[in-house]
Backbone as XML, in Angstrom:
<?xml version="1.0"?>
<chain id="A" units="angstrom">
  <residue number="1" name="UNK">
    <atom name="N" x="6.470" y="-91.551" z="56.450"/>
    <atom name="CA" x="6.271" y="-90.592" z="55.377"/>
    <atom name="C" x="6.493" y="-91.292" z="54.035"/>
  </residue>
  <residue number="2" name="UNK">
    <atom name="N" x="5.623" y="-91.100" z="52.918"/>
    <atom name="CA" x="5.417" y="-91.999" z="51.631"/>
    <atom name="C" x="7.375" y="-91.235" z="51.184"/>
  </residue>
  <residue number="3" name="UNK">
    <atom name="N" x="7.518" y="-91.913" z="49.956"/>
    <atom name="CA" x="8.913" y="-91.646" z="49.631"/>
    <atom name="C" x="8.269" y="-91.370" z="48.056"/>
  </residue>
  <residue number="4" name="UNK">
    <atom name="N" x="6.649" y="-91.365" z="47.503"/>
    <atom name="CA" x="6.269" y="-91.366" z="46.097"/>
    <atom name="C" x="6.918" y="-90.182" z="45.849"/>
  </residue>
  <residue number="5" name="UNK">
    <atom name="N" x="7.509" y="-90.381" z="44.645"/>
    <atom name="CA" x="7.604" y="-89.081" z="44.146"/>
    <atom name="C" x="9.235" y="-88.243" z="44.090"/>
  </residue>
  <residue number="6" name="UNK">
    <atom name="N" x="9.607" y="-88.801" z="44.802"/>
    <atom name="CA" x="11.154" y="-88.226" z="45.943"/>
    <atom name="C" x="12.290" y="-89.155" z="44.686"/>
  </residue>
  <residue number="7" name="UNK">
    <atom name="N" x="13.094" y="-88.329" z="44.436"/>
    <atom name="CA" x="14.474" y="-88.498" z="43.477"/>
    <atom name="C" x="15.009" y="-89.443" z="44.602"/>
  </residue>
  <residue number="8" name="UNK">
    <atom name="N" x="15.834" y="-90.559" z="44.197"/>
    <atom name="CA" x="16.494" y="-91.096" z="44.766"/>
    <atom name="C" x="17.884" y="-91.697" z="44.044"/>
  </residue>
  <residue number="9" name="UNK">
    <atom name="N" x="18.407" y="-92.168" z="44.745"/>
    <atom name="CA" x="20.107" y="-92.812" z="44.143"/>
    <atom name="C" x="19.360" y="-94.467" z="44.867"/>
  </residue>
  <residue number="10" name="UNK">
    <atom name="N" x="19.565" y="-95.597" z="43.961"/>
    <atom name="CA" x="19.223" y="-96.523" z="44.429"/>
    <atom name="C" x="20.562" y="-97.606" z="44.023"/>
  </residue>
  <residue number="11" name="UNK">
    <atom name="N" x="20.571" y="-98.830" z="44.898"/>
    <atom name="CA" x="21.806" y="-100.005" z="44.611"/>
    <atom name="C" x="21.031" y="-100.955" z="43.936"/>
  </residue>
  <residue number="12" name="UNK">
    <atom name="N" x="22.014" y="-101.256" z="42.259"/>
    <atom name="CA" x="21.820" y="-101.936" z="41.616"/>
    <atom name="C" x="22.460" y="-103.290" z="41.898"/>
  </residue>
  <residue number="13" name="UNK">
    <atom name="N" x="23.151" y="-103.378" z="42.284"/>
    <atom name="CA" x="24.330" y="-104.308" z="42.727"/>
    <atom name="C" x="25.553" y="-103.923" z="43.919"/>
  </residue>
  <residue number="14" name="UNK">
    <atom name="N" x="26.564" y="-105.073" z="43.834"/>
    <atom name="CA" x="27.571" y="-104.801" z="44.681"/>
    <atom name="C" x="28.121" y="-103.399" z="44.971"/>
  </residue>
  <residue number="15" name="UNK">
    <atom name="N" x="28.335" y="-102.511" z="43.368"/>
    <atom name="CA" x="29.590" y="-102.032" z="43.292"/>
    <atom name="C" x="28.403" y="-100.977" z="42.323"/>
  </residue>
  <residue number="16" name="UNK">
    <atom name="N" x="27.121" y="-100.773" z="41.695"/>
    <atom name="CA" x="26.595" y="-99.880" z="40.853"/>
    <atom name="C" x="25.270" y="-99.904" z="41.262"/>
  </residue>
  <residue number="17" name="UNK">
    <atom name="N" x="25.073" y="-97.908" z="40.970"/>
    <atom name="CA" x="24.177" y="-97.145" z="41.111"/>
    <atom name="C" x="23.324" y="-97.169" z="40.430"/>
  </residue>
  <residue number="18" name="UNK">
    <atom name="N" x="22.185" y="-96.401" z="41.054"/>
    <atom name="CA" x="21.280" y="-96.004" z="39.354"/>
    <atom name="C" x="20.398" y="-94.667" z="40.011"/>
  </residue>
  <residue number="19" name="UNK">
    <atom name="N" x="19.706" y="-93.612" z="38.900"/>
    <atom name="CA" x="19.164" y="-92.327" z="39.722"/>
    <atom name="C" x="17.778" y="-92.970" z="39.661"/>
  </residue>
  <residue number="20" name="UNK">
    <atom name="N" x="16.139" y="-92.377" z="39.960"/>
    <atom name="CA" x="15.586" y="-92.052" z="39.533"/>
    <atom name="C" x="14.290" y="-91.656" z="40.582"/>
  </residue>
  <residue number="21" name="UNK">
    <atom name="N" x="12.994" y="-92.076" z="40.104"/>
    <atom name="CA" x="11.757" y="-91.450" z="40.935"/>
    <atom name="C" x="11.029" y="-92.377" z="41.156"/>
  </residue>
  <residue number="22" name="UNK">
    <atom name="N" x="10.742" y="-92.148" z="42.998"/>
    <atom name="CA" x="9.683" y="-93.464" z="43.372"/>
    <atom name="C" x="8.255" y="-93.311" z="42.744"/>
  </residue>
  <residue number="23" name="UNK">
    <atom name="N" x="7.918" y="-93.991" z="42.050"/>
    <atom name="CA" x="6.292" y="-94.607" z="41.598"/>
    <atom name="C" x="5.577" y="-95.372" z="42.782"/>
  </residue>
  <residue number="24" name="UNK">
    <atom name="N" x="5.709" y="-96.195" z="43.626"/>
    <atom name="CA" x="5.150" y="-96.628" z="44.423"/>
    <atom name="C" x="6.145" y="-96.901" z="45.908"/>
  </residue>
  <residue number="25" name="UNK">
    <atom name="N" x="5.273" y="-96.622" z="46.621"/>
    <atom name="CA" x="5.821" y="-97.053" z="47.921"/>
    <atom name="C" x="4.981" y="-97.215" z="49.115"/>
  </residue>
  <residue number="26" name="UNK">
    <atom name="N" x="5.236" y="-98.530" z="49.528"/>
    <atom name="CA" x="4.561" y="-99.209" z="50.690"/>
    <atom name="C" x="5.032" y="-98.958" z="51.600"/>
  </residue>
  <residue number="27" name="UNK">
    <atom name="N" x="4.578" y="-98.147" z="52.897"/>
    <atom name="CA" x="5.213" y="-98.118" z="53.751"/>
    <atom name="C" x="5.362" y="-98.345" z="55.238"/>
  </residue>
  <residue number="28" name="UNK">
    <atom name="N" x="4.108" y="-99.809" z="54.888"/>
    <atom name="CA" x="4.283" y="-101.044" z="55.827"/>
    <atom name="C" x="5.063" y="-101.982" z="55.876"/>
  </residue>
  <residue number="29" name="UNK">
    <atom name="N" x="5.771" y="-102.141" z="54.785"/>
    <atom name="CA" x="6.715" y="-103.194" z="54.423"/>
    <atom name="C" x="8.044" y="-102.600" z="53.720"/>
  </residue>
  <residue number="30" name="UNK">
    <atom name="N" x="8.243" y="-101.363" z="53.623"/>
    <atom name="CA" x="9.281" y="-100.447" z="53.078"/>
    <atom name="C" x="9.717" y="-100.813" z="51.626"/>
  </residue>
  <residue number="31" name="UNK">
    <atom name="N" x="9.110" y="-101.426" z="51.206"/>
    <atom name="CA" x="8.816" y="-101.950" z="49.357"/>
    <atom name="C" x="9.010" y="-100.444" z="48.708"/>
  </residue>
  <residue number="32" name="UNK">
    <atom name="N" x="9.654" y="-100.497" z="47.322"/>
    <atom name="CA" x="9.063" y="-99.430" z="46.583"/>
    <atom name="C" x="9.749" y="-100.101" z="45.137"/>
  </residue>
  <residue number="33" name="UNK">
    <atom name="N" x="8.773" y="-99.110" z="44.294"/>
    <atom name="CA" x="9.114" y="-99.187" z="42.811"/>
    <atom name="C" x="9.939" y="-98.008" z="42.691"/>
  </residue>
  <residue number="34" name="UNK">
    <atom name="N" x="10.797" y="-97.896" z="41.529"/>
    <atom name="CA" x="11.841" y="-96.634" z="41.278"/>
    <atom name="C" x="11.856" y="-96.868" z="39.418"/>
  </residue>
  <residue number="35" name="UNK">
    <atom name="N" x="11.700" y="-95.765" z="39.005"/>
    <atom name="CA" x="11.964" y="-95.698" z="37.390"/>
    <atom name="C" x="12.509" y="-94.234" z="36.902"/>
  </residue>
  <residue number="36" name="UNK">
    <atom name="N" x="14.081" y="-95.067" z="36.445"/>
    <atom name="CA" x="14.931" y="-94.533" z="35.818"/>
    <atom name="C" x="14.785" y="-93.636" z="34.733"/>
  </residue>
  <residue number="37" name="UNK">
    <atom name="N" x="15.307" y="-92.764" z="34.796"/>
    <atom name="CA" x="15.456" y="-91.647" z="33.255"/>
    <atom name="C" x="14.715" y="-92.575" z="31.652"/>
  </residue>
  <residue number="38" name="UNK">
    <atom name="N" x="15.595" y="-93.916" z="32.079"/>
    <atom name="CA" x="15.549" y="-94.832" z="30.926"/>
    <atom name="C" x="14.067" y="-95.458" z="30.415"/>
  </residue>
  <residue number="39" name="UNK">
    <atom name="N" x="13.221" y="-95.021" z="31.823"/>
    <atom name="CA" x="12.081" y="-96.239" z="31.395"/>
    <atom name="C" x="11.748" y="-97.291" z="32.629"/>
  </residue>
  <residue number="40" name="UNK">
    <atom name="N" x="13.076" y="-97.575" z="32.948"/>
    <atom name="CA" x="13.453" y="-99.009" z="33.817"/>
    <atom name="C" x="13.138" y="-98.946" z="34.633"/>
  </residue>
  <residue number="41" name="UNK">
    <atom name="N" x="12.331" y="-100.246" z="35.770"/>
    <atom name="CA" x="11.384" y="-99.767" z="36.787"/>
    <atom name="C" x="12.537" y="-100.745" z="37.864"/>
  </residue>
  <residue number="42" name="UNK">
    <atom name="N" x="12.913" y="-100.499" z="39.101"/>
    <atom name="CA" x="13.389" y="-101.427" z="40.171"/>
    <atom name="C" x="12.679" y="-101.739" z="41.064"/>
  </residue>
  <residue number="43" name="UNK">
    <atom name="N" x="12.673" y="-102.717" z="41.349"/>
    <atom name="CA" x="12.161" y="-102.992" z="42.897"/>
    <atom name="C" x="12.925" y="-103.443" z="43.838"/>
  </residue>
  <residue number="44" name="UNK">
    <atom name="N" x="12.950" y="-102.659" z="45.116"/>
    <atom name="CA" x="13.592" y="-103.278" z="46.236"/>
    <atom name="C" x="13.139" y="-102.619" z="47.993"/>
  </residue>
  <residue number="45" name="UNK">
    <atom name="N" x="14.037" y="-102.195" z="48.263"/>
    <atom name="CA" x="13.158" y="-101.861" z="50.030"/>
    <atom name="C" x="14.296" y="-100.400" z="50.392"/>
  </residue>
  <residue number="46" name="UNK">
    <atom name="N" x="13.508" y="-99.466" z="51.147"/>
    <atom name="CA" x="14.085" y="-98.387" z="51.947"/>
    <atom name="C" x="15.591" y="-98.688" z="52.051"/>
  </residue>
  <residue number="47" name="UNK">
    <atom name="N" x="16.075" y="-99.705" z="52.192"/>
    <atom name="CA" x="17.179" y="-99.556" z="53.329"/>
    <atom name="C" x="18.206" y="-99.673" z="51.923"/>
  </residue>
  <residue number="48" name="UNK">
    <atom name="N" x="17.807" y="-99.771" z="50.718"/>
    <atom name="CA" x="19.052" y="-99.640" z="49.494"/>
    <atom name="C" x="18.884" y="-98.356" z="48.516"/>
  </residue>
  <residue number="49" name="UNK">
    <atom name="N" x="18.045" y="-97.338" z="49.814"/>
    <atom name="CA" x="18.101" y="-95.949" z="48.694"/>
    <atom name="C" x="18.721" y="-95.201" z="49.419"/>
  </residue>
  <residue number="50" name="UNK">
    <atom name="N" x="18.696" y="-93.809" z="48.792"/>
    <atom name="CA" x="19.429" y="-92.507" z="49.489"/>
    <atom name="C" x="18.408" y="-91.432" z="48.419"/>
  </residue>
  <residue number="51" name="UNK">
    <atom name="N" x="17.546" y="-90.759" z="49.471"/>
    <atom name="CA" x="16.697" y="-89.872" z="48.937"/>
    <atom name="C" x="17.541" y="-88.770" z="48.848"/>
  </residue>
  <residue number="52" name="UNK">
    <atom name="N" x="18.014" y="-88.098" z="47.554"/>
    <atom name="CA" x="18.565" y="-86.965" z="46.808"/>
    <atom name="C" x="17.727" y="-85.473" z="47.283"/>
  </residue>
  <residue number="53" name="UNK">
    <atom name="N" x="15.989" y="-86.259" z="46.943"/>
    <atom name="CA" x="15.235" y="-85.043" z="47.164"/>
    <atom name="C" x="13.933" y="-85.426" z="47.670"/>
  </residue>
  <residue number="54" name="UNK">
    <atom name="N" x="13.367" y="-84.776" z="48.484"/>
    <atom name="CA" x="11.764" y="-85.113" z="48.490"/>
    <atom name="C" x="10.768" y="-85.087" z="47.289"/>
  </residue>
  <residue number="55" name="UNK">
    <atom name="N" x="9.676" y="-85.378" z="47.586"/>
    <atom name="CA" x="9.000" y="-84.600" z="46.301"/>
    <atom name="C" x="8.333" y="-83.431" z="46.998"/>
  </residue>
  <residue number="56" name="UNK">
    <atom name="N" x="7.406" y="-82.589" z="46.244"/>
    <atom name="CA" x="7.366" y="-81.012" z="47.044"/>
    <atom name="C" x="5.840" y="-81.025" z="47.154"/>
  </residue>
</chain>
């Protein structure tokens, strides 16, 4: 199931968070983009998020 769209809590590091909304997600390779309230876009993989919400 795509994760586009879906609020998430993602790991910035060791010890810090960050909120925001998937923009892209591959989900042959569990890749996704995430951009923050701020603007700020992350990249990393499924296994360092925690979906808050779906999208609807």
């Amino acid at each position: 199931m795509s994760l586009k769209n879906a609020t998430v809590e993602f790991q910035t590091d060791v010890s810090s968070f960050g909120e925001g909304i998937v923009v892209a997600h591959d989900e042959s390779t569990g890749s996704l983009v995430i951009r923050d309230a701020d603007g700020i876009h992350w990249r990393g993989v499924e296994d360092h998020i925690v979906v808050i919400e779906h999208a609807r």
